[in-house]
N, C-alpha and C positions, 0 to 999 in steps of 0.2 A: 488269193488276190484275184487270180483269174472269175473267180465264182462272181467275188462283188462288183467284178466292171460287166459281168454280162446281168449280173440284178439290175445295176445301173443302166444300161441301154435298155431291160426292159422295161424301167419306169421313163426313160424316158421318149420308146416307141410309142407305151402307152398314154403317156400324153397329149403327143402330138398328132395321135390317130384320131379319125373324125368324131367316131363315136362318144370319146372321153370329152368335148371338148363343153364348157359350161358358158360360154359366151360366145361374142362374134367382135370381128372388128379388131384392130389393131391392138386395144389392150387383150384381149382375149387368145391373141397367138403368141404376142411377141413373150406373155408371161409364163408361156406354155416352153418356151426354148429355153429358160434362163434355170429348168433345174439344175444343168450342168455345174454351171459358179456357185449355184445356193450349198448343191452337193461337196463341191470343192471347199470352198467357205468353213461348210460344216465341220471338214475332217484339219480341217488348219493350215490348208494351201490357199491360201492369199493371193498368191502373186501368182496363181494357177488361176482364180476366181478372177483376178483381174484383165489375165488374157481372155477370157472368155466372155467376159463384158465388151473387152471392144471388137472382138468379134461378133456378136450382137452388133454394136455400132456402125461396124461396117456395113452389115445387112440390113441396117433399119432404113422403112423407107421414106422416115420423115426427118426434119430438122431437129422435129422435137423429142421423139421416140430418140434420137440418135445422141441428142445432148444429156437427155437421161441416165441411158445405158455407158456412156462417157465418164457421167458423174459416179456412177456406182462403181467403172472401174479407177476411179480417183479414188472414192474410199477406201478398197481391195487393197490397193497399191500402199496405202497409208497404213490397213493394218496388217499387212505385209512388211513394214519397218523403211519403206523406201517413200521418204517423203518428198524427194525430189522428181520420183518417175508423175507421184498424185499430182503434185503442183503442175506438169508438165501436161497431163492428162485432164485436168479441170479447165486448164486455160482452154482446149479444142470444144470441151462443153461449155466453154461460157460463148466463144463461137458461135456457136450453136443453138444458142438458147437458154439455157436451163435456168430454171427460174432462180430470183433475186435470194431470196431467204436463203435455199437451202444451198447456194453460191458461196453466199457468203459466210456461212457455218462451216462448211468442208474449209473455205480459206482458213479459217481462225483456227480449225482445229491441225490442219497441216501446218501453220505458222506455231501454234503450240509446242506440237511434238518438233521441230525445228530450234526449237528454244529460244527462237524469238514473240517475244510477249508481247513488245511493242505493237507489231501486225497484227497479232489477237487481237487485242484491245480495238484495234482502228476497224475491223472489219466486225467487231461484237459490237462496235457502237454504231454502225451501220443499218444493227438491223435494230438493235432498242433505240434510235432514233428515225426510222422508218416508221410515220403513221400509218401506212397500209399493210405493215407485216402486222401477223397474229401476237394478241397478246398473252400469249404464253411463250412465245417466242424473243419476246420483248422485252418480259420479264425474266427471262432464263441467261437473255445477250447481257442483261443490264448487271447482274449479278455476278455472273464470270466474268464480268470487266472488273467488275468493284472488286471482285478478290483477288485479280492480279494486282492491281493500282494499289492495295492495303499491302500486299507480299512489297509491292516497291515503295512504300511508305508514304504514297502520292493519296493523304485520306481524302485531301479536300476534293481530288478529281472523282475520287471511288465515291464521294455521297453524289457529286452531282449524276454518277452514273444511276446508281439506285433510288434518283430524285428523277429519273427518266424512266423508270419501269413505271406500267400502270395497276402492278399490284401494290398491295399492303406492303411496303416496307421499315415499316418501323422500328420492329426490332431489331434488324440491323444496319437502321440509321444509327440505334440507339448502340449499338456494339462499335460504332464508329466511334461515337463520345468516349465510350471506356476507352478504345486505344489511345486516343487523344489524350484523357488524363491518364493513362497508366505511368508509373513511377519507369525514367529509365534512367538507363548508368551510364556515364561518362567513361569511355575509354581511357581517357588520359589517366583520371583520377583510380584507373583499375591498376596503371600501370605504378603511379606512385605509388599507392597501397601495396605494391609486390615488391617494392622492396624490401618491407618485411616478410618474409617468406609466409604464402599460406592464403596473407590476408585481402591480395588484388582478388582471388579467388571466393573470398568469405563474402565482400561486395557484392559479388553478383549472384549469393547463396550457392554454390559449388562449394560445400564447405565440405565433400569426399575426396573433393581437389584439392582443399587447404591443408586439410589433415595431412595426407600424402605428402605436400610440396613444407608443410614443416617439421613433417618428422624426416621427409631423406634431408634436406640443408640442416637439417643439425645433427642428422649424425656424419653426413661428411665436415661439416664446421667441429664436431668434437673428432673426429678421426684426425684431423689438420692438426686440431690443438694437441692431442697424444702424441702424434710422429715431430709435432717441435720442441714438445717437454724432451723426448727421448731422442734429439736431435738426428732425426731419422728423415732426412732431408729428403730420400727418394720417395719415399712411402707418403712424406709430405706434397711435393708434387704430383702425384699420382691422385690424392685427396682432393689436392686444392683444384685438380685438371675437372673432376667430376663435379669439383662444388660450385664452381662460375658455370660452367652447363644448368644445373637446378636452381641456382639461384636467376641467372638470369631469366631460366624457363619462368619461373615465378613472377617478376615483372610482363614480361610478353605472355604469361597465363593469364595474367589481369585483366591484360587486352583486349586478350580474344575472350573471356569471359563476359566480358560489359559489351560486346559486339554478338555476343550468341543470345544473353538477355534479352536484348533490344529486337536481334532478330526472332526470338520465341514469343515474343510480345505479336510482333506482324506476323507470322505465321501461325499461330494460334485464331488469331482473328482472320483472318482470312480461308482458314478452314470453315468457320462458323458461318463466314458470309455466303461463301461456294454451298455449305449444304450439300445436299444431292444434285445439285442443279444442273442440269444434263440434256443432250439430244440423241436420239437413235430414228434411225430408219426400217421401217418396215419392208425390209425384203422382198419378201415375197410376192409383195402389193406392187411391183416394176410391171413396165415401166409408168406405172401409178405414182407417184413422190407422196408418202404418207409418213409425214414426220411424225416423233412422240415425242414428248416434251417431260423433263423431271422437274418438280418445283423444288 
């Protein structure tokens, strides 16, 4: 251990010494300090990378160098598992500057991992309704909105979002119509259907669930009927205790059956919609902000 932190300070004396250096000028030093976090980063200390971003911030000598190194320790923080310290640490770079786009990508994606989707949504449609953000950007906002909106079965808002990207989308306008007429099941009528044992289950094709839920309710429904031929009245109880558990299971299996349906319907499609659609930051390029975009 002792070896790799003295490897470590000599890559990074060697950096910062005159002779190594490949530029001038404020990107050309400040990118020269930040192997530290990249180093930290790399070995899976997060919130080790994140202290050391706003250390950078504190030392930077500009508004803008300093809202940068602020926002990379707002990412740090966030893929560190701590999305409140990120949320807390973006607000100072917004403070500060740090530009509109990639402000409001880090919000959606802290609001994400938060598990509020609402927020996502509101700050993804920020930047696919922003004429002066990039359109890969735009395309990318408009898309991750559509596939949370489709997860909350909200289709109509999810086309007008991918009727705001400036790419090609059509085929998953055209995946919006399938959801729209896809066949779905009515919960109630899972629930009637389950009072025949099996069949709320059959509804919604679980039919490894129907099998199951009518072969245990008939063999406790025939263990009832044997311990009353044989007027075996505890062994009847005992029967009858386990057969109102399965049968009922069976109705409220209907249920949930024709609710997971309908949910497999929207969550299928909204995988298709999200794609790979994605943003990451080029590191190494700080305090340069060089988004990459997945379509």
């Amino acid at each position: 251990m002792i070896f790799g932190y003295l490897c470590l300070a000599a890559e990074i004396f060697a950096a910062v010494s005159p002779d190594s250096a490949s530029g001038a000028g404020i990107a050309g030093s400040e990118g020269a300090t930040h192997i530290l976090p990249l180093q930290l980063a790399l070995t899976g200390d997060h919130a080790g990378a994140a202290v050391e971003y706003r250390r950078l911030a504190l030392a930077a000598d500009s508004a803008e160098v300093r809202a940068v190194w602020r926002w990379a320790a707002a990412l740090e923080h966030l893929r560190a598992g701590a999305p409140g310290p990120a949320d807390r640490t973006l607000d100072r770079a917004e403070l500060d500057g740090v530009p509109t786009v990639p402000l409001r990508l880090l919000r959606a994606k802290i609001a994400e991992a938060a598990g509020d989707r609402g927020a996502a949504v509101f700050y993804w449609r920020g930047v696919f309704d922003d004429p002066n953000a990039e359109p890969e950007a735009r395309s990318v906002c408009s898309r991750l909105a559509a596939a949370v909106l489709v997860r909350e079965n909200r289709v109509e808002e999810a086309r007008c979002a991918l009727e705001s990207s400036p790419a090609d989308e059509s085929a998953r306008l055209a995946r919006l119509v399938a959801v729209e007429e896809a066949p779905r099941r009515a919960p109630w009528l899972g629930g009637l259907l389950g009072l025949v044992p099996g069949l709320g289950y059959a509804y919604s094709g679980e039919y490894g669930n129907a099998a199951r839920s009518l072969i245990l309710n008939g063999i406790f429904i025939g263990l009832m009927v044997f311990a009353a031929r044989e007027e075996q009245w505890a062994a009847f109880g005992v029967a009858g205790f386990f057969e109102v558990t399965w049968y009922s299971g069976s109705v409220y299996g209907g249920i949930d059956a024709a609710h997971r349906w309908n949910r497999r319907i929207l969550d299928e499609a909204a995988d298709d919609i999200r794609g790979s659609a994605g943003w990451s930051v080029e590191m190494d390029e700080l305090p340069r902000l060089v988004l990459k975009y997945r379509q």
